[in-house]
N, C-alpha and C positions, 0 to 999 in steps of 0.2 A: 504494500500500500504506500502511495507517493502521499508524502504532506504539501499540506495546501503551502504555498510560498506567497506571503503578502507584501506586495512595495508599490513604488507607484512610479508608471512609465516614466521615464526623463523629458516621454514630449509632455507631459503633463506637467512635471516638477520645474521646468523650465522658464513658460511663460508664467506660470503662478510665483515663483519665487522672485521675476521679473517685476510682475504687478504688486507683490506683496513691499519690494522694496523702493518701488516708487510712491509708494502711500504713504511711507515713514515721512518723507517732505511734505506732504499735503497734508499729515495730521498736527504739524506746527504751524498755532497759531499766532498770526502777525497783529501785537500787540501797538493799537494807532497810536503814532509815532516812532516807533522803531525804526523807521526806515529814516530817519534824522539825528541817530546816533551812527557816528563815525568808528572806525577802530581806528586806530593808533599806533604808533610804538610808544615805547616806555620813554622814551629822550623828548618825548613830544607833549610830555602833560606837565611839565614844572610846575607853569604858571595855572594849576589847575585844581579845584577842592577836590583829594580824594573824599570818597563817597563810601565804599565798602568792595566787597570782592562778593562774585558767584561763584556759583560750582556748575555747570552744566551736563546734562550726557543726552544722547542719543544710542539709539541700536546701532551698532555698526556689522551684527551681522543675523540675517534672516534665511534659516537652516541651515545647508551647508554654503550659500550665498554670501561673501563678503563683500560689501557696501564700498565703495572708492574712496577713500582717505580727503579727496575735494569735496565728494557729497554729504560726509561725515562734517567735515569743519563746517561748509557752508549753514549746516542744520545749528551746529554749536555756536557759531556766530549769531545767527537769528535768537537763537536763547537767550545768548548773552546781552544783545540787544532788548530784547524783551524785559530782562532784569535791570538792564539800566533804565527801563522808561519806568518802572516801578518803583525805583530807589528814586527816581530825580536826577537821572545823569542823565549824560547828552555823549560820551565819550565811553570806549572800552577801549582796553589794553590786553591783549592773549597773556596769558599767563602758562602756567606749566601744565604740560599735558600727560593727565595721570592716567591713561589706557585709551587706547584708540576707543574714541567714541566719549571721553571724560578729560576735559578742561578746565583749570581756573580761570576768570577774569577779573580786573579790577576796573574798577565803575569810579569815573570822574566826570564833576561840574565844570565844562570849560567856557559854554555861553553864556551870559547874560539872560 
């Protein structure tokens, strides 16, 4: 007697793990104003209140699917930004990146 073998074709696991990872972007939401916080470097906020720091993350991988390290930041950036329109910054700075898909930022007042 043969045992049943259960998995699931590659043409299926394919596009589905496709679509599954393009929806991680469309399920961050862009908090109004975020798109008027800048990033930065660190040389470039002197004259600037620091604010506080985030911690961000994202999925960076959906099953055996690894997510691209630009579509990962881009998502963590948007975070990041979101966090600063919530704290009252206008400005983020990358900070140290603790596992692919987990970011520091710190959050500064640089406009009026």
């Amino acid at each position: 007697m043969r045992a049943k073998q259960n998995f699931i074709s590659p043409f299926v696991l394919a596009p589905l793990l496709a679509v599954l990872s393009g929806c991680a972007d469309s399920l961050i939401q862009l908090e109004p104003g975020s798109d008027r916080v800048t990033l930065a470097e660190a040389n470039r906020v002197s004259d600037c209140q620091h604010i506080g720091k985030t911690t961000v993350n994202v999925v960076s991988r959906v099953g055996i699917y690894s997510r691209t390290i630009t579509d990962v930041d881009v998502n963590l950036l948007q975070l990041a930004r979101n966090g600063a329109v919530e704290e009252g910054g206008d400005t983020v700075v990358a900070g140290e990146r603790l596992d692919i898909g987990k970011r520091t930022f710190l959050i500064y007042k640089c406009h009026p």
